[in-house]
C-alpha positions as CSV (number, residue, x, y, z in Angstrom):
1,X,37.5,117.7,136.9
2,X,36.4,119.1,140.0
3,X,38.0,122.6,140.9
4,X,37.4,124.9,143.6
5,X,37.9,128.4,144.7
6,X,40.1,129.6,147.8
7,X,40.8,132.5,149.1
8,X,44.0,133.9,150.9
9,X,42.7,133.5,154.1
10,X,42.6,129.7,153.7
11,X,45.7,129.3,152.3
12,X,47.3,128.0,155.4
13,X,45.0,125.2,155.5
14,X,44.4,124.8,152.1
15,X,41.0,123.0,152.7
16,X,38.0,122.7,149.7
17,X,35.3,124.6,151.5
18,X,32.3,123.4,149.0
19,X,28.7,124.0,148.8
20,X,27.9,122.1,152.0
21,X,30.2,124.1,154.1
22,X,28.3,127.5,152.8
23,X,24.8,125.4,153.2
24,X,25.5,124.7,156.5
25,X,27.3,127.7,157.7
26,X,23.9,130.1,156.2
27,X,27.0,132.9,155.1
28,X,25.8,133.6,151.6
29,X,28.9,136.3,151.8
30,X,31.5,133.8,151.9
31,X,30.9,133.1,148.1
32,X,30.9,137.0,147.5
33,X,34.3,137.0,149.0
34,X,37.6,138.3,146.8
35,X,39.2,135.1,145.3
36,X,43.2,134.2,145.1
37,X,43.7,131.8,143.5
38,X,42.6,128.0,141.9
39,X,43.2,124.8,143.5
40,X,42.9,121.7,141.6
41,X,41.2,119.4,144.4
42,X,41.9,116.0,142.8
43,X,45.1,117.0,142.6
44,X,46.0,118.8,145.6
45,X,46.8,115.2,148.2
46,X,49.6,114.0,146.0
47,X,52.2,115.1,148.4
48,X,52.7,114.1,152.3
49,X,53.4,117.8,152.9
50,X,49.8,118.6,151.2
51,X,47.7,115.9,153.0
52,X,49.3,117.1,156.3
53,X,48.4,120.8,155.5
54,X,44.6,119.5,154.9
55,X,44.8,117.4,157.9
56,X,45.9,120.7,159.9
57,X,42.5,122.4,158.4
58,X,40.7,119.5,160.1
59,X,42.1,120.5,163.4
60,X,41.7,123.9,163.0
61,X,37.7,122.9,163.2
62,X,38.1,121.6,166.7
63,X,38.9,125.5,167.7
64,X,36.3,127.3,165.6
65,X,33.5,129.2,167.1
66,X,32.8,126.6,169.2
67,X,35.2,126.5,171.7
68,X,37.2,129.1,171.0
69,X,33.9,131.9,172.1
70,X,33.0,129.3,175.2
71,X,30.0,128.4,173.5
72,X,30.5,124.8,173.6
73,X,30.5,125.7,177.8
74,X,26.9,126.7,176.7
75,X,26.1,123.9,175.1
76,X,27.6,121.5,178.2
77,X,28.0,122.9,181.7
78,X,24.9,125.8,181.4
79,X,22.9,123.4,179.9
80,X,23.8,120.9,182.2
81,X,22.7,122.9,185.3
82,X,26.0,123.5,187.1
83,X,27.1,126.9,185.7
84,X,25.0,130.3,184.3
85,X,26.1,132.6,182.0
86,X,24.8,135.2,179.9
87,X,24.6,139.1,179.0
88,X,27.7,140.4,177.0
89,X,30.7,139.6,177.4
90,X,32.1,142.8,178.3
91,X,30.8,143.6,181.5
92,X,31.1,142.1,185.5
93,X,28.1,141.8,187.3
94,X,26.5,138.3,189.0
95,X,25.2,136.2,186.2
96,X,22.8,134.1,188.2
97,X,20.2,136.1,187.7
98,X,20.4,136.6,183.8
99,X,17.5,134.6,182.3
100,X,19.1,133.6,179.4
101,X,17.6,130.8,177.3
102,X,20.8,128.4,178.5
103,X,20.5,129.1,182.2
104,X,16.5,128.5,182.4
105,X,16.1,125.4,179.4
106,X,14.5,127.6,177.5
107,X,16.5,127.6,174.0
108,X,14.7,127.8,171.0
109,X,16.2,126.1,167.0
110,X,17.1,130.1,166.5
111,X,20.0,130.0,169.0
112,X,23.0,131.2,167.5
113,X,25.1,128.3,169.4
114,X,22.9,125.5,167.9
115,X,23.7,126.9,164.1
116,X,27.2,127.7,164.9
117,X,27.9,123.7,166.4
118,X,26.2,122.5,163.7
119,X,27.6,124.5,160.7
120,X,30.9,124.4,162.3
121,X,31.0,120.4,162.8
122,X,29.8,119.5,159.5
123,X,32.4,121.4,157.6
124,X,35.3,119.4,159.5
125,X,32.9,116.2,158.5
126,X,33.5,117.3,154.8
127,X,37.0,118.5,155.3
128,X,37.6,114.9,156.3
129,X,35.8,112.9,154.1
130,X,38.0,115.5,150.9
131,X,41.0,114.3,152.6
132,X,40.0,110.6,153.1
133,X,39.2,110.8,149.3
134,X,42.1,112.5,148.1
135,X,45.0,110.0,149.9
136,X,42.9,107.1,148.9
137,X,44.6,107.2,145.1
138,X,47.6,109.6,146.1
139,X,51.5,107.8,146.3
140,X,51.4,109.3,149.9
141,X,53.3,106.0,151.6
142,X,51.7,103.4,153.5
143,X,52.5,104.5,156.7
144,X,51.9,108.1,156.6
145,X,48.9,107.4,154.8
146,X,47.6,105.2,157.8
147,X,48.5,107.9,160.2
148,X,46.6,110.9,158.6
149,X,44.0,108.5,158.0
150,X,43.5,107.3,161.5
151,X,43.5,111.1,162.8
152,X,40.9,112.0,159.8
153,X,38.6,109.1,161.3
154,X,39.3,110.4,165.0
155,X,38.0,113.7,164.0
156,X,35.3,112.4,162.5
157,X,34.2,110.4,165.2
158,X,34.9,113.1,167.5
159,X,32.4,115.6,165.5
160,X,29.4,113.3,164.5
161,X,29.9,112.5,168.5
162,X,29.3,116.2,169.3
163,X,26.6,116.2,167.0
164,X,24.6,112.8,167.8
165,X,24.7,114.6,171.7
166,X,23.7,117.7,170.2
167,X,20.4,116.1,168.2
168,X,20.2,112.6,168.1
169,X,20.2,111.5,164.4
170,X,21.7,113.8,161.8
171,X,22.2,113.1,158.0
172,X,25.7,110.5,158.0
173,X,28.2,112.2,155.2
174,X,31.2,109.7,154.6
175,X,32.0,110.7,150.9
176,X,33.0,114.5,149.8
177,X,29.6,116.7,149.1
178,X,30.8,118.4,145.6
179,X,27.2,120.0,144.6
180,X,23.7,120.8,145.7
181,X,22.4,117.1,145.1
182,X,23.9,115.8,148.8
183,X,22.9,118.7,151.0
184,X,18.8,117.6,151.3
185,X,19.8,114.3,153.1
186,X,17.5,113.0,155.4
187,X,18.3,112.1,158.9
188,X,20.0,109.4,160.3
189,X,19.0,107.4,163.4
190,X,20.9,107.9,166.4
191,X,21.7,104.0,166.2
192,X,23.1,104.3,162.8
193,X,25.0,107.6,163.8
194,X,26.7,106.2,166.8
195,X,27.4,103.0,164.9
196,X,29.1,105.1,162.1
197,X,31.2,106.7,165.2
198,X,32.4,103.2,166.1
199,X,33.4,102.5,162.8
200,X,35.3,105.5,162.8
201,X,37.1,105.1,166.0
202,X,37.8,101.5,165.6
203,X,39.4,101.7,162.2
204,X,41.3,105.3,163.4
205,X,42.5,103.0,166.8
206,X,44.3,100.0,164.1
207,X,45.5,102.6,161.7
208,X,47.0,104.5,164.5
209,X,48.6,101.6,166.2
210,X,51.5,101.4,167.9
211,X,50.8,104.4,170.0
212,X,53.1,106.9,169.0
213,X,54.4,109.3,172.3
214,X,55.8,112.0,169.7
215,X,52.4,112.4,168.3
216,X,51.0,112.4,171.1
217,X,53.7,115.7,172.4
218,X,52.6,117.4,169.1
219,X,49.0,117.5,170.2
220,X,48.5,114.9,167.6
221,X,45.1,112.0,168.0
222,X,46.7,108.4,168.9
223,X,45.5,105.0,169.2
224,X,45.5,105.9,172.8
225,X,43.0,109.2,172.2
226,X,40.9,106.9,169.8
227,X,40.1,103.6,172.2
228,X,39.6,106.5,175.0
229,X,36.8,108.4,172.9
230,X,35.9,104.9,171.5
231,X,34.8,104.2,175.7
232,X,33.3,107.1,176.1
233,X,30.9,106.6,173.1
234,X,30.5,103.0,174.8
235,X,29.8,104.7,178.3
236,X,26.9,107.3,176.6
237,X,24.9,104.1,174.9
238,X,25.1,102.4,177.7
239,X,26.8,99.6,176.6
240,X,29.1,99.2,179.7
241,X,31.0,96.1,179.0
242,X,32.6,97.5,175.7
243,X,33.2,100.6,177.4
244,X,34.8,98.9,180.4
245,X,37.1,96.9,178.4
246,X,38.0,100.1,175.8
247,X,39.0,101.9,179.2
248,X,41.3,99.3,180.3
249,X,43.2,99.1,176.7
250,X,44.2,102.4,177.7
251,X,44.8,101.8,181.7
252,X,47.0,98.8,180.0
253,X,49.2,100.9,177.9
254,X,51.0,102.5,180.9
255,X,51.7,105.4,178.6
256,X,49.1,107.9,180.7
257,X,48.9,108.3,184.9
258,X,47.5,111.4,186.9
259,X,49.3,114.4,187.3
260,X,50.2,114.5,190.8
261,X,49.3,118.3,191.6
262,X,45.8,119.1,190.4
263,X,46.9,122.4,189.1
264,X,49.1,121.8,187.0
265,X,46.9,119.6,184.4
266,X,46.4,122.8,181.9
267,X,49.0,124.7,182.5
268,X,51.1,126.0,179.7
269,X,54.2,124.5,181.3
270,X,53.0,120.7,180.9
271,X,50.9,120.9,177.7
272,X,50.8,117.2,176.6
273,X,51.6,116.0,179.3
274,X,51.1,112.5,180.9
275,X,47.3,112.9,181.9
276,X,46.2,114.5,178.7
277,X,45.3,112.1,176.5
278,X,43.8,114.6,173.9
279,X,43.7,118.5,174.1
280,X,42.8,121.2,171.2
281,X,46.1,123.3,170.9
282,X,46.4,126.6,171.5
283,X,50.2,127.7,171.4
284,X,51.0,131.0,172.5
285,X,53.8,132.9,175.1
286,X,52.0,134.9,177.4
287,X,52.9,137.7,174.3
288,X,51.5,140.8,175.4
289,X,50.8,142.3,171.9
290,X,48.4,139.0,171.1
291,X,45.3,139.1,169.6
292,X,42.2,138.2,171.7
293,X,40.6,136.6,169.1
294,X,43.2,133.2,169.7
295,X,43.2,133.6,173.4
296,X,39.2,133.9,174.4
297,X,38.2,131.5,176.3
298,X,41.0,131.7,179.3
299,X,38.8,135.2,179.8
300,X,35.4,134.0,179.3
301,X,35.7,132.3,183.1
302,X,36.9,135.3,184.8
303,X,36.8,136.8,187.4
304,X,36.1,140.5,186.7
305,X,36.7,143.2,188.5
306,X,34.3,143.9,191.3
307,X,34.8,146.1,194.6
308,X,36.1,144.8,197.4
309,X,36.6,147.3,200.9
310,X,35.9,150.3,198.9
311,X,37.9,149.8,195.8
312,X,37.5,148.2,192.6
313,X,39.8,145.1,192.3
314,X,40.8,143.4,189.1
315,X,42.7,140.0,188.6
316,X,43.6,140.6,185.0
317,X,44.0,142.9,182.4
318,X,41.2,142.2,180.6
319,X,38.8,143.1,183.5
320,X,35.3,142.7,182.1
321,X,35.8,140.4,179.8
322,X,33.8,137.2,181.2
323,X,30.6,135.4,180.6
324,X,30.9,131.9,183.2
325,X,30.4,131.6,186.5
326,X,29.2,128.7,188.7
327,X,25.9,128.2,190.0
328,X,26.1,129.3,193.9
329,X,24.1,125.8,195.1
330,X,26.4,123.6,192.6
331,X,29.7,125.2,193.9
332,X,28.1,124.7,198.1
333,X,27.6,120.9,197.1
334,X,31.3,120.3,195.5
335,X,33.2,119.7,198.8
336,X,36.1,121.4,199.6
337,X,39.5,119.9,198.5
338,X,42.3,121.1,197.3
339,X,41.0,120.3,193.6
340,X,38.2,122.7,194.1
341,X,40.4,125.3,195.1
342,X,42.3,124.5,191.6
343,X,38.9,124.0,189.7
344,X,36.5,126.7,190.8
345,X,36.7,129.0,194.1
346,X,34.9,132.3,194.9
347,X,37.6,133.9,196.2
348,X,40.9,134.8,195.4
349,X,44.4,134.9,197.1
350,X,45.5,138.3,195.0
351,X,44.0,141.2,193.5
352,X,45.2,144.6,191.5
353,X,44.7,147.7,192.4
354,X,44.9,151.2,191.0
355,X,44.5,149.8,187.4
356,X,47.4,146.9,187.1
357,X,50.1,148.8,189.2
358,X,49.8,147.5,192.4
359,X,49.9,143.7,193.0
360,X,48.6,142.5,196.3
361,X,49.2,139.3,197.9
362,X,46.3,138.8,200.0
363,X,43.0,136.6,199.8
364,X,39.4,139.1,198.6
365,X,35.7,137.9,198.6
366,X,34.2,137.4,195.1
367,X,30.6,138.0,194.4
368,X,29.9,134.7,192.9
369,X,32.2,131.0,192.3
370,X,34.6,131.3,189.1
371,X,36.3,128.2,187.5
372,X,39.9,128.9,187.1
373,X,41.5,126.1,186.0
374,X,42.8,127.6,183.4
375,X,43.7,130.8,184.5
376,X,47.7,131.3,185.1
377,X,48.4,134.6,185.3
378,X,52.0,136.6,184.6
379,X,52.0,138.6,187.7
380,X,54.3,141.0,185.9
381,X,51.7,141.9,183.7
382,X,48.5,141.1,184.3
383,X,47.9,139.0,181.6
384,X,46.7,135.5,181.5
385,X,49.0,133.2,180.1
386,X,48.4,132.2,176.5
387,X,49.2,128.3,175.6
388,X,46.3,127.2,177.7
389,X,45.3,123.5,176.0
390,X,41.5,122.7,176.2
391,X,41.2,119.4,177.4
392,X,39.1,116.9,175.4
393,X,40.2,113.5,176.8
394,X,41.6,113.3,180.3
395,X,43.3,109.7,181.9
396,X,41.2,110.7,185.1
397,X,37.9,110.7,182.3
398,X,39.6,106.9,181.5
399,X,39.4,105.6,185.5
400,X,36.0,106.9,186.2
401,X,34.9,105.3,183.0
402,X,36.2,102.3,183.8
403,X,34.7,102.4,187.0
404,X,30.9,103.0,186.0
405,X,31.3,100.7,183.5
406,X,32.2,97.9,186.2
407,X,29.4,98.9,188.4
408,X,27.0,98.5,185.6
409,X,28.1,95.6,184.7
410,X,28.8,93.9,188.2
411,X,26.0,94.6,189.6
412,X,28.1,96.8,191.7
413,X,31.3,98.0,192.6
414,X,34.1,95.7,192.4
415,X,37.8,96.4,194.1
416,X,38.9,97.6,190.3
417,X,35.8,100.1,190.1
418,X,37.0,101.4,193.9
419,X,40.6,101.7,193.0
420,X,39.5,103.8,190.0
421,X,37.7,105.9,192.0
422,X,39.8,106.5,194.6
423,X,42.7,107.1,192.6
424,X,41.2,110.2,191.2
425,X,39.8,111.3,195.2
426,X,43.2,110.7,196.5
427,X,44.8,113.3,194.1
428,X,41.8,115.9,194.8
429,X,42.9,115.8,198.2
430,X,46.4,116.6,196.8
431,X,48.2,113.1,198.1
432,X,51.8,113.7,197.2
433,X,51.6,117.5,196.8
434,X,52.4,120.1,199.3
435,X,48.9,121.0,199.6
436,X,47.8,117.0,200.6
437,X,44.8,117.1,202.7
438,X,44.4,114.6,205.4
439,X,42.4,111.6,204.3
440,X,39.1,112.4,206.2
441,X,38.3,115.7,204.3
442,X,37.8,113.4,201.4
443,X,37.7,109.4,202.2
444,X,38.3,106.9,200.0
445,X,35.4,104.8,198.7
446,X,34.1,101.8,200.3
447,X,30.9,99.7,201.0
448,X,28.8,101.3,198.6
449,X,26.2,99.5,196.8
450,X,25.1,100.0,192.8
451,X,22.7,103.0,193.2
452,X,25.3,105.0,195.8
453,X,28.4,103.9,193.6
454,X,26.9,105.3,190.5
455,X,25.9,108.8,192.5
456,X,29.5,109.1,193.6
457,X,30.7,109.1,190.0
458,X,28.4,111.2,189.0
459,X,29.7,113.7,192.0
460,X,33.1,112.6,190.8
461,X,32.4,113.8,187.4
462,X,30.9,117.0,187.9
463,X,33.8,118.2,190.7
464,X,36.6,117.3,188.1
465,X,35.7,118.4,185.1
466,X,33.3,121.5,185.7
467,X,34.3,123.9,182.5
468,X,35.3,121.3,180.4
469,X,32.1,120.8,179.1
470,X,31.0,116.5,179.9
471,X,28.3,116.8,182.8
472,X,25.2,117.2,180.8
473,X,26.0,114.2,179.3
474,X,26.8,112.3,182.2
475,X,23.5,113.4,183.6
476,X,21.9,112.0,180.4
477,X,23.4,108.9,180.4
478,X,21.1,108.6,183.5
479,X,18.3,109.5,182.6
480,X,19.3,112.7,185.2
481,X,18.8,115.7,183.4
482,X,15.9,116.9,184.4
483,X,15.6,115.9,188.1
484,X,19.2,117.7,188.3
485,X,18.3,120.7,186.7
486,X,14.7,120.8,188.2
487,X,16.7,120.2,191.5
488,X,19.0,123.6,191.4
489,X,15.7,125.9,190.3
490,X,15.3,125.7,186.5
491,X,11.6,124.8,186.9
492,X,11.2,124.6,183.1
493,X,13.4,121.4,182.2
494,X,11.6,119.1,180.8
495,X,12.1,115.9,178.9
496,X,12.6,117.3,175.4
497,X,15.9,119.0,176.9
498,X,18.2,116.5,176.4
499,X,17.9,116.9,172.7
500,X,18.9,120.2,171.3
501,X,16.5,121.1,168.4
502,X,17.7,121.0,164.9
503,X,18.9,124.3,164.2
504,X,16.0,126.4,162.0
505,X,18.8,127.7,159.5
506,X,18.7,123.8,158.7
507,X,15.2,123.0,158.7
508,X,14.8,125.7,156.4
509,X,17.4,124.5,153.9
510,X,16.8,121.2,153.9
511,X,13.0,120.2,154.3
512,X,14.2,116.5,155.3
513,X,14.9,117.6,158.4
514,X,12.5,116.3,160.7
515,X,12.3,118.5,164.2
516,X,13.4,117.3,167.7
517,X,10.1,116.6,169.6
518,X,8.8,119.5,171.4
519,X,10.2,121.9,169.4
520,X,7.9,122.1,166.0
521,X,7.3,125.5,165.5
């Protein structure tokens, strides 16, 4: 009988935090830690209400560290040339000079990000496969046994995903690590890792079928988020006729469109809504009294406060809090539609003065291009608006899929790939809205041939979803990395930079581990 320790904290999640999680996390302390109480693991999923509580500690791992404290922006858009960061995050200033190891390529397997992603991914692996084991025997019924399956198997998928981007192969864990003989697993290929994904996302896309629009609302996975993240793993091997065809599945089920108005995609008034195919959830009420620990990230883009005619400005309470910005060159090459002025702008159309007391409603200079898109601010006071989703998997994501995959696959744009396309230009020009721009300050596509078609997705890509953390990976897919980043002044990227290096809290745990090339110590 297998029983394990938990303590208070975890109580809400319930969740057997084993040997591997303390391996992989490096926190010897944890184990020093007061205890609570005993929970009997191989009888703990004998209930719905007990599988769905260990389910919700699966979920909570999407949060954790990794998004939550904008590190995964490190791990994405700085190290995928098209935003800087750096320094503390208390304190304005321009970032684009900060030689930090993300802005220049010059990260090392001692960055704290790196053994964060991978500690932090590999304990919602085993929180998975404990919860896949324990349903597998328990009365749970059919049906809600299928479901939490299928969203286990999404998560799964969706973390060895991160991870096989992160650094290539990594050891494959499917069954529950119980003791010290699992953790000194050799590595995986990338091959067998991606095909394990598949496996994962196919299975979780049947046992999640019919898609289910009130699971969806809750901020639940679906079929629908599981064939989208299945096309997406398609897309980055390169296998563009399975990721076409995964794409259209979901363009099929007429369950997901564009939002009309650009800005209102994360904002706390249409969480869930008909574009967002799969968001972390962050609840919340704009509550004035909330901790900054659930809210982070909305400050981590800024803006700070900076002078302006002679006076310090702010545009929210938390003034210096902020470590993102845009590169200066990127933001120039992003032309200039409505959905730029939504996404990222370097200037703003109110400021604070005097503190918070007096509001004004007129445009300032900023020192350096911000992403807002998911800053919504109570004017009243000062605060940023909690209840600000993270997206993960966007319909607009699903039409520009479908529309690489065609040109790869055709030899070229077809009138499909176009419409795809051109769907996604037409709203960033703000067709429909108020704001709609006239159709020459961003055309529709047309006459292209393979080579342009695939640079104008690209360009797509990075103008609608800069801070949500893809376009290092679309570079990649590419082979584009380097000539990007080489391209905007970080002389130093080289080829070994689209791996990550295996973090050296791992190598030094686990002697298995073989090292990413070009980074043996």
């Amino acid at each position: 009988m297998n029983t394990i320790n938990i303590k208070l904290g975890y109580l809400k999640t319930l969740i057997p935090l084993l040997v591997l999680v303390f391996a992989f996390s490096n926190c010897e302390d944890a184990l020093k830690e007061e205890l609570f109480s005993n929970v009997d693991v191989e009888d703990f999923y004998s209930s719905e209400q007990e599988a769905n509580l260990a389910l919700n500690g699966v979920y909570v791992q999407l949060w954790n560290d990794v998004y939550r404290d904008g590190q995964m922006i490190s791990l994405s858009d700085v190290a995928g040339g098209i935003m800087v960061g750096g320094g503390s995050a208390n304190g304005s200033g321009d970032r684009s000079g900060i030689d930090t190891e993300w802005n220049t390529f010059t990260w090392t397997a001692d960055a704290n990000e790196l053994f964060t992603a991978w500690g932090v991914y590999f304990a919602g692996i085993n929180r998975v496969n404990f919860l896949l084991d324990g349903i597998a025997e328990s009365s749970i019924s059919d049906g809600v046994k299928s479901s939490i399956s299928g969203q286990a198997k999404f998560l799964r998928g969706l973390f060895y995903f991160h991870l096989v981007r992160f650094f290539g192969g990594v050891p494959i864990y499917i069954e529950p690590t119980k003791d010290l003989s699992a953790i000194d697993k050799p590595r995986n290929t990338e091959d067998e890792v991606y095909d394990q994904i598949i496996k994962d996302l196919q299975e979780a896309a049947s046992e999640l079928e019919p898609y289910n629009a009130g699971d969806h609302s809750a901020g639940r996975a679906t079929s629908a988020a599981a064939t989208t993240l299945l096309a997406k793993v398609y897309l980055q091997r390169g296998d563009w006729q399975n990721a076409a065809a995964e794409a259209k599945k979901v363009m099929d089920m007429d369950a997901f469109s564009l939002m009309e108005d650009y800005q209102n995609i994360n904002s706390p008034d249409f969480n869930n809504n008909n574009e967002i195919i799969f968001s972390i959830q962050h609840g919340g009420t704009s509550n004035e009294t909330s901790s900054l620990f659930q809210t982070r990230m909305i400050y981590l883009f800024g803006p700070p406060q900076q002078s302006a005619g002679g006076e310090v400005v702010q545009f929210h309470r938390l003034k210096d809090l902020v470590i993102f910005q845009a590169r200066g060159d990127v933001y120039d090459e992003i032309p200039d539609t409505y959905r730029k002025w939504c996404t990222v702008r370097n200037r703003m159309p109110y400021y604070y003065t005097e503190g918070l007391n007096t509001y004004v409603d007129d445009t300032v200079q900023m020192y350096a291009p911000f992403v807002i898109k998911y800053h919504y601010l109570n004017q009243e006071s000062g605060q940023l608006r909690e209840g600000v989703d993270f997206p993960i998997l966007r319909y607009s994501d699903v039409l520009l899929t479908y529309a690489e995959a065609i040109n790869e696959t055709s030899g070229g744009p077809t009138v499909e790939a176009y419409e795809a396309i051109n769907l996604v230009r037409r709203r960033a020009r703000g067709v429909g809205t108020m704001y709609e721009q006239d159709a020459s300050i961003y055309p529709d596509l047309s006459g292209l041939d393979q080579t342009a078609f695939r640079e104008a997705i690209l360009d797509e890509r990075m103008a609608e979803f800069m801070g949500e953390g893809h376009f290092r990976w679309d570079l990649i897919r590419h082979d584009a990395l380097v000539s990007f980043a080489q391209g905007h002044g970080i002389s130093g990227a080289s080829d070994k930079h689209n791996l990550f290096p295996i973090p050296s809290s791992q190598t030094s745990i686990n002697l298995n581990l073989e090292q990413n090339p070009g980074y043996t110590e």
